[in-house]
C-alpha positions as CSV (number, residue, x, y, z in Angstrom):
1,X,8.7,263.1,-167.9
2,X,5.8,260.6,-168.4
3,X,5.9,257.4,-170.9
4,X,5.1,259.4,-173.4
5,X,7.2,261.9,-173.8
6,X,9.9,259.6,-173.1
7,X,9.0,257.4,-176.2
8,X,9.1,260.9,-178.3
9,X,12.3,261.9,-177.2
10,X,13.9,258.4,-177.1
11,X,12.7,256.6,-180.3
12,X,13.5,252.7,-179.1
13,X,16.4,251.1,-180.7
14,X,15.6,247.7,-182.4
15,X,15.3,244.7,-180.4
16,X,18.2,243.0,-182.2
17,X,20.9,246.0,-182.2
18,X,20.2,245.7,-178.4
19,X,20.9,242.4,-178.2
20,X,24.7,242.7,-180.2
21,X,25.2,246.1,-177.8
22,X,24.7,243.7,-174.5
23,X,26.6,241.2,-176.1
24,X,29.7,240.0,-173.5
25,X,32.8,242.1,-173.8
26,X,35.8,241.1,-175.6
27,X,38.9,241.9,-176.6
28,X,39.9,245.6,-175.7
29,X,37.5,248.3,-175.1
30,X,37.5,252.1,-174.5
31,X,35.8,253.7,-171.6
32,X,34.9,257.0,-169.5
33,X,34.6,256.2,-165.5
34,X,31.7,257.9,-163.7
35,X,32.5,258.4,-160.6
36,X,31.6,259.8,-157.1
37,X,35.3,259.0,-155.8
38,X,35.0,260.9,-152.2
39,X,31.7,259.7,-151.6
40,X,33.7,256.8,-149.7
41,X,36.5,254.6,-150.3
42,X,35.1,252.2,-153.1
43,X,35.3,254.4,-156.1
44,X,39.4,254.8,-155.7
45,X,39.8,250.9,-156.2
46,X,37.8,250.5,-159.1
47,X,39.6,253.9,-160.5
48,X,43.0,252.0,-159.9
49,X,41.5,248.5,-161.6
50,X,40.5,249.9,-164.8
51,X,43.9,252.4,-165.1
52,X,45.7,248.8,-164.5
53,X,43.9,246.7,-167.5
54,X,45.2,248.5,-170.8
55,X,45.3,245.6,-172.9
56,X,41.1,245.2,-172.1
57,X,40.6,248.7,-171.4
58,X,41.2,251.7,-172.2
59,X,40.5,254.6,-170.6
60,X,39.6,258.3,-171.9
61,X,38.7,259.8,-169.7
62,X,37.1,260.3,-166.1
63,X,34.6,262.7,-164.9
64,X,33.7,263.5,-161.6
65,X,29.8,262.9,-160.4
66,X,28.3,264.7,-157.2
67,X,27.3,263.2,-154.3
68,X,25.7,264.7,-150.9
69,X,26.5,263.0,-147.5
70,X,28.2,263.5,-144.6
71,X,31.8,263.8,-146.6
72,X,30.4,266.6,-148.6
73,X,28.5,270.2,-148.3
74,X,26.3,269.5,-151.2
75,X,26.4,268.2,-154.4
76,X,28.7,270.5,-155.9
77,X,31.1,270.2,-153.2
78,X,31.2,266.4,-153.0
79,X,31.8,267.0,-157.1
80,X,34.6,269.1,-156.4
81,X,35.9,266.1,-153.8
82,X,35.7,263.6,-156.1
83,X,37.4,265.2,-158.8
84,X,40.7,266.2,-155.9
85,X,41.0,262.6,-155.2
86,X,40.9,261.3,-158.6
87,X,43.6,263.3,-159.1
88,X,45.4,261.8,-155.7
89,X,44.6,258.4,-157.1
90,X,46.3,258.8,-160.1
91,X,49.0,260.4,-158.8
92,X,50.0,257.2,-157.0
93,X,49.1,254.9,-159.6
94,X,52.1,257.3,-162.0
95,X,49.8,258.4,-164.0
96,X,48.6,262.0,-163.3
97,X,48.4,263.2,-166.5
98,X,47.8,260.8,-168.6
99,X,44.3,261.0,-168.6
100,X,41.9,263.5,-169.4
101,X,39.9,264.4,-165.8
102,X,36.8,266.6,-165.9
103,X,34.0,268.0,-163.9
104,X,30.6,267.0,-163.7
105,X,27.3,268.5,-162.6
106,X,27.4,270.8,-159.4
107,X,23.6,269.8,-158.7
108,X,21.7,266.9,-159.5
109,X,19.1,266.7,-162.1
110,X,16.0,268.6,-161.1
111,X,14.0,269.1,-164.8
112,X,14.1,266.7,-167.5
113,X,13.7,269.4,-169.6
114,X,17.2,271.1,-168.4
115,X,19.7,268.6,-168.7
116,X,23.2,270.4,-166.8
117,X,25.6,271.6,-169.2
118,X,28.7,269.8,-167.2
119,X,32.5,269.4,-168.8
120,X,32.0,266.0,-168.4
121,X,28.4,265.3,-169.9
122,X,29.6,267.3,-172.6
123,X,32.3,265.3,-173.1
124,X,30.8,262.2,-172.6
125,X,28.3,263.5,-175.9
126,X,31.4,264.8,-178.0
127,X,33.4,261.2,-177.8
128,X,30.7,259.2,-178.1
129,X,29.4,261.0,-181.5
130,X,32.6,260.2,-183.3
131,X,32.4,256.7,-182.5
132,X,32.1,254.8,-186.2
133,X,31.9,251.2,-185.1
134,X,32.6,249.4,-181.3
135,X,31.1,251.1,-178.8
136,X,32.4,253.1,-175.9
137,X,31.6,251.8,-172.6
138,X,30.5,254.4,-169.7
139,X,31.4,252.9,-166.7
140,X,29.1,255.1,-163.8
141,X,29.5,254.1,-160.3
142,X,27.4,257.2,-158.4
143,X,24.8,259.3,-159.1
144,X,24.3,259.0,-163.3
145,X,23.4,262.9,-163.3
146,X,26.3,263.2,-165.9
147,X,25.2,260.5,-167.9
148,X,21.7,261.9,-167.7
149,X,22.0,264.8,-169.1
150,X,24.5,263.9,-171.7
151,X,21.6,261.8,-173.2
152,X,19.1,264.4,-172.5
153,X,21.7,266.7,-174.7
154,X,21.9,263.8,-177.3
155,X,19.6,261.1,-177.6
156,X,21.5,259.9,-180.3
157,X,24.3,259.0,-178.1
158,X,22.4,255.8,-177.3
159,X,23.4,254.1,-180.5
160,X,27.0,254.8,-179.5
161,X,27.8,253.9,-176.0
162,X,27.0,251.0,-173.8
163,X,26.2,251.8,-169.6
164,X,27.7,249.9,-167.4
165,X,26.1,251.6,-163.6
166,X,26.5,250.3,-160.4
167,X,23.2,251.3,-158.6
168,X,19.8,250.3,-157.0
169,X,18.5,246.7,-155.9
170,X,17.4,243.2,-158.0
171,X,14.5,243.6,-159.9
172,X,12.9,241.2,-157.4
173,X,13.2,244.1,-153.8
174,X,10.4,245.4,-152.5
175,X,12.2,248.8,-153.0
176,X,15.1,249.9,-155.4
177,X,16.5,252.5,-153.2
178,X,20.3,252.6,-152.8
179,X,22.4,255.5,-152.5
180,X,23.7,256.2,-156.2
181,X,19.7,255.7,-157.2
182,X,18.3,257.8,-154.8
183,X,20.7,260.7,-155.3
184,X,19.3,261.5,-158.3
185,X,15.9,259.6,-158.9
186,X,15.3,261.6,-162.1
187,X,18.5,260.9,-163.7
188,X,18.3,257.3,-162.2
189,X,14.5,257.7,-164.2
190,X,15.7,258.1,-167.4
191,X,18.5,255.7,-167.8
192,X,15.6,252.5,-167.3
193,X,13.7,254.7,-169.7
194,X,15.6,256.1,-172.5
195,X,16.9,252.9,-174.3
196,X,20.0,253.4,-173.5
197,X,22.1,249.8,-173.9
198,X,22.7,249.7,-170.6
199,X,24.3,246.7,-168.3
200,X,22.5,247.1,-164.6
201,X,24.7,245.9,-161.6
202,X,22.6,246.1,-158.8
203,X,24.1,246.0,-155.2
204,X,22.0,243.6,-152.8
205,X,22.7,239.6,-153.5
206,X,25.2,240.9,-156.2
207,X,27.9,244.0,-155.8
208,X,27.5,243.1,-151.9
209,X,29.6,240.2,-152.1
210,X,32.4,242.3,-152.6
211,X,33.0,242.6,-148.9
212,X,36.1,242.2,-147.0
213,X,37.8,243.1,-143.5
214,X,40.5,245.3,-142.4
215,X,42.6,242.5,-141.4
216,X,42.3,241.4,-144.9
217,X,43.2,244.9,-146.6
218,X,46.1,245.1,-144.2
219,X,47.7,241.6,-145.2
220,X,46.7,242.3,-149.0
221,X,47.5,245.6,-149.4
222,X,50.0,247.7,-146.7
223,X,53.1,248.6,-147.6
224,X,53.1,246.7,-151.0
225,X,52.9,249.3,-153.1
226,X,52.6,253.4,-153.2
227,X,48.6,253.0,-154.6
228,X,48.0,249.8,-152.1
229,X,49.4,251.9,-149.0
230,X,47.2,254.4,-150.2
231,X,43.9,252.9,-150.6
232,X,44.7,250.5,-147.2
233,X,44.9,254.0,-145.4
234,X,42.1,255.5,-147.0
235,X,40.2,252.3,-145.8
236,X,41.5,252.5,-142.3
237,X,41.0,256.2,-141.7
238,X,36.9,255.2,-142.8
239,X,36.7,252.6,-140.5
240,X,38.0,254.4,-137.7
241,X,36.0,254.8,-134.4
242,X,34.3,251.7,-135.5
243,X,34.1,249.6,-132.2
244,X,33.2,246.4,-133.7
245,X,36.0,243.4,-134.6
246,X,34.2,242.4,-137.2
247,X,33.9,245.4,-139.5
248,X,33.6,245.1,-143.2
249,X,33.7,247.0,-146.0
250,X,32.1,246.6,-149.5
251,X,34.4,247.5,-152.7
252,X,31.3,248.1,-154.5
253,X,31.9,249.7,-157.5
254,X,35.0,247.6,-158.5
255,X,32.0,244.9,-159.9
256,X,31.4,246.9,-162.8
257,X,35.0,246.9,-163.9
258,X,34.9,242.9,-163.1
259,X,32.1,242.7,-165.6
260,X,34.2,244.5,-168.4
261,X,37.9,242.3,-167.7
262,X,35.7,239.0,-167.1
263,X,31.9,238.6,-167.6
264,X,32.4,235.4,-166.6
265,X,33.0,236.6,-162.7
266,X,29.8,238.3,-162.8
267,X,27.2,236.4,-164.4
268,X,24.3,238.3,-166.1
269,X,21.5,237.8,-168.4
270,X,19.2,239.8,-170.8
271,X,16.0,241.1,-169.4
272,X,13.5,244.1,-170.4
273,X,14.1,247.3,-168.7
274,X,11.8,247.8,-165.5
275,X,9.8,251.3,-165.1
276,X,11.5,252.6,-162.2
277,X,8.4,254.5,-160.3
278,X,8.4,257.8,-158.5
279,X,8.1,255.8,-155.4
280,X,11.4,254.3,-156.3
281,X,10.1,250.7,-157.1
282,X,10.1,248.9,-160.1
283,X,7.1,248.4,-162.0
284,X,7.0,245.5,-165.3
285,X,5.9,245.6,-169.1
286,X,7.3,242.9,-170.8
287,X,7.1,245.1,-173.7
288,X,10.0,247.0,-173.1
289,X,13.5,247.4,-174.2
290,X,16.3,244.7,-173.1
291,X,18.8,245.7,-170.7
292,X,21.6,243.0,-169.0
293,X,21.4,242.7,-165.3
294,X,24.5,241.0,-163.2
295,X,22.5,238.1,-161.1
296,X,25.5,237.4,-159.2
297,X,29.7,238.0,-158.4
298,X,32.6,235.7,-157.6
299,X,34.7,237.3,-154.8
300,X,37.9,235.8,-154.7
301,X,37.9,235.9,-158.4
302,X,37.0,239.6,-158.4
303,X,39.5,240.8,-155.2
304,X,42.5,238.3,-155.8
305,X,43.2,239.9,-159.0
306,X,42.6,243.5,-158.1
307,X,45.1,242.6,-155.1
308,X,47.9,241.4,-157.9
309,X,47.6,243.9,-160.3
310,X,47.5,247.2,-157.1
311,X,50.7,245.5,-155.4
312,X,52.9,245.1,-158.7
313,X,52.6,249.1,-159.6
314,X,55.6,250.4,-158.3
């Protein structure tokens, strides 16, 4: 889809209802989770974390995204992974059943013109169409084929949702290419250029500093808890076969949850929207619409917490 056609499709919102949609959360909030939950071991911590904040959050509902690597066949499959260990999550969290879990895409987004039909984009389009006044939050930590095509289904759905997505580099890299990006450049494509009120948290010199150590995760987390034992194991069995004393792990995606219980943990600021090239680099009119962008992320404040609130679930 070139500039064009996106500016037909996605009229642009006015510069100053973007501004009050980026405003800094408050209060409580409702929220769908996007997320690619077997891709590794990230996603099922920052599942827990927003199930375990319902006086800021409130959750309706989670969708499964695809991913392809080496823990999946395909997209479809890695979808079909994702949404198993959701359900495994919430299981030890006492909560299966609480919370409305659906499937996403099978494949990612290969016309801009055929947005995929998915439970969960079309979810995502129903709830956010009967919102009347505060927005709902979409919370996307993988691949944003889901959220994609929902807006591809409804453009209108941009005056009712804000986007939280964990995915691709600063503004300032040579290159934006990260794994949730480069999944799905097309969908990736069309949430820098749709408009959408989106909050960007991108992973180099921000989500990366989410890093920690076995050793850590073992003192932290074992034994304290049915969900802790669960995500420490989950955590060990991935770094198995690893040689090295010194392996770390990122919790990644938990930084877009951070942003929603404290934006004051992850510092932002309001920028316009980059063109995000076929090349997968970012290219600059100071024209644009704004989007927020997170410039940086305290750890302690971010994986103390998440440590309290895991361990006192019983």
């Amino acid at each position: 889809m070139r500039e064009k056609e996106y500016m037909d499709r996605f009229p642009r919102l006015p510069d100053a209802f973007m501004v009050q949609r980026l405003a800094l959360p408050a209060g409580q909030n409702d929220m769908v989770l996007d997320t690619d939950t077997f891709n590794e071991v990230d996603d099922q911590f920052a599942l827990a974390d927003c199930l375990l904040l319902p006086a800021q959050l409130r959750v309706e509902a989670v969708y499964a995204a695809p991913f392809h690597n080496d823990r999946s066949e395909g997209p479809g499959d890695g979808m079909q992974r994702s949404f198993d260990e959701i359900h495994r999550v919430l299981e030890r969290l006492r909560l299966a059943g609480t919370v409305p879990v659906l499937k996403g895409s099978d494949r990612f987004l290969g016309d801009s013109a055929a947005p995929i039909k998915s439970a969960a984009a079309l979810d995502l389009v129903e709830r956010a169409m009967k919102r009347a006044d505060k927005p709902l939050y979409v919370l996307a930590i993988g691949a944003p084929t889901n959220i994609a095509s929902a807006l591809l289904l409804e453009p209108r759905i941009r005056e009712k949702i804000v986007l939280v997505w964990l995915g691709g580099q600063p503004l300032s890299w040579p290159t934006a290419r990260e794994f949730n990006l480069q999944q799905d450049p097309l969908a990736s494509q069309i949430l820098f250029n749709s408009g959408v009120p989106m909050v960007f948290v991108p992973c180099t010199h921000v989500a990366e500093k989410l890093m920690t150590t076995l050793p850590e995760f073992r003192e932290c987390l074992r034994g304290k808890s049915p969900i802790s034992q669960y995500l420490y194991e989950i955590v060990e069995g991935y770094a198995k076969g690893n040689p090295d004393p010194t392996w770390t792990k990122v919790i990644w995606d938990v930084a877009t949850v951070a942003w929603m219980r404290d934006p004051n943990l992850v510092p932002s600021e309001l920028v316009h929207a980059p063109i995000l090239t076929d090349q997968l680099t970012y290219s600059f009119d100071q024209g644009r619409h704004f989007m927020r962008i997170a410039t940086n992320m305290s750890r302690s404040g971010v994986l103390g917490d998440l440590y309290r609130r895991l361990n006192a679930v019983k």
